[in-house]
N, C-alpha and C positions, 0 to 999 in steps of 0.2 A: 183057555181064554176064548168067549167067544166071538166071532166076528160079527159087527157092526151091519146091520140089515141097510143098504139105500135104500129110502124111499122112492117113489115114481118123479122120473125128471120130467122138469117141466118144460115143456114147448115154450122153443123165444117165438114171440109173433111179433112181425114187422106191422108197422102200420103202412097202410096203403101213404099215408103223410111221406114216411120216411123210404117208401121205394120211390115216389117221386125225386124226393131228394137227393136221393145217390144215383137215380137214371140220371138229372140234369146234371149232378156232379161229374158221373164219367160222358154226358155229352158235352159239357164243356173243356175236359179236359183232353178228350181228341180232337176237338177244334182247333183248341190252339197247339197240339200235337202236329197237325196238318201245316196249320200256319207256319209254325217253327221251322218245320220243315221246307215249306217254299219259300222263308224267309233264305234258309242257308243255302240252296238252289241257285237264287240271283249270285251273276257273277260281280262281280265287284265294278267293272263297267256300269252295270245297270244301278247298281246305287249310288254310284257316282252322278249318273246323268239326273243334271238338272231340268225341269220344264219349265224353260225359258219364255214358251209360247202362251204362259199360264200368266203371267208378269201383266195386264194389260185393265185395262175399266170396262168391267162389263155392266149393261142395261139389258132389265124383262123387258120386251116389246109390248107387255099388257100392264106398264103403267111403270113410272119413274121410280122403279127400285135400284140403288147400282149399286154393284160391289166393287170393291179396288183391291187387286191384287198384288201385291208387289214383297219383297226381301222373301222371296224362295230360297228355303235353302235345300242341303242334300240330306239333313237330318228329318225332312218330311214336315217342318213349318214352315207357314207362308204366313203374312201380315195381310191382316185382309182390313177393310175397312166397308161399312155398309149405309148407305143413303135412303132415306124415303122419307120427302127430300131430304129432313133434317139428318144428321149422324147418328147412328142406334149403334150401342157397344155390344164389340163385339167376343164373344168371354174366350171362345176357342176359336185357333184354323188349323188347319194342317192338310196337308196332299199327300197321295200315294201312289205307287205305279200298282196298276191290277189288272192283270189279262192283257197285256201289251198298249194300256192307256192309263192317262193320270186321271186320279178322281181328288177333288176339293169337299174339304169337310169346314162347314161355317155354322157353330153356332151362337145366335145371339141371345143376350140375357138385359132387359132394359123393360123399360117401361113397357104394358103392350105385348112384348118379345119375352115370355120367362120359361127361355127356353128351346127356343121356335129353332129350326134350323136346315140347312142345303146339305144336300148332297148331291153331287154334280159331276157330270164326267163330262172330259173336252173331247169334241167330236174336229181335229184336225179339217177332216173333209169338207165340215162343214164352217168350222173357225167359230164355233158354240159351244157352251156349256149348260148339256142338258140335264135334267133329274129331277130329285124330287125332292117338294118344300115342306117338309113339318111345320103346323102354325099351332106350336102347344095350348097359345089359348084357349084353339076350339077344339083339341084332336085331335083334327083334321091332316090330308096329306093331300099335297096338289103336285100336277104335273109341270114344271117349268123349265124355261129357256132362258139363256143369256146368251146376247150379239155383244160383240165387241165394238167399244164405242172409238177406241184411238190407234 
């Protein structure tokens, strides 16, 4: 009997498409490897502490926008509420401790706003909440501040 000749195998070719996709694949997946891992780091004091200091009405100093921050909890939302002047809703909030400081994440979804959003870190020293404004409308990214208004 005789045996069966193979033919010449064929070369898998990856597309340049699909190494992209599996480099983002495994760069996402040490990200949140990393993160996972300083998640389980925090000692349990630290996810317990609340930022009490975060609770307050803050105003841009470059024109009547306020946010209102209040029902912090330890699960990492916060009820935020946002003015210019009138009320614009607001879809998401929530805070985070990061590098021994809380940061607030707000974004709005309204009229004008689809999609726009803060991210803001409180600067103690200063009794501000600095960062940076997504205005999806245009883009665009602006540098802002919030004072505490009460």
């Amino acid at each position: 009997m005789a045996a069966k000749k193979k033919g010449p195998h064929k070369k898998r070719i990856i597309s340049r498409g699909k190494l992209w996709w599996i480099g983002g694949l495994v760069l996402i997946m040490s990200i949140l490897g990393s993160y996972t891992l300083h998640r389980q780091m925090e000692t349990p004091a630290q996810k317990q502490k609340i930022p009490a200091e975060l609770a307050s009405r803050w105003q841009r100093p470059d024109g009547g926008y306020v946010l209102e921050l209040t029902g912090i909890g330890p699960d990492g939302l916060v009820k935020a509420s946002y003015f210019n002047p009138r009320p614009i809703n607001v879809s998401r909030s929530q805070w985070q401790r990061q590098n021994d400081r809380f940061e607030v994440f707000v974004e709005l979804r309204d009229v004008n706003y689809p999609g726009s959003r803060y991210t803001l870190a409180y600067q103690p020293e200063r009794n501000r909440l600095h960062g940076i404004y997504y205005k999806a409308a245009m883009g665009q990214m602006f540098e802002v501040e919030f004072v505490r208004t009460d």
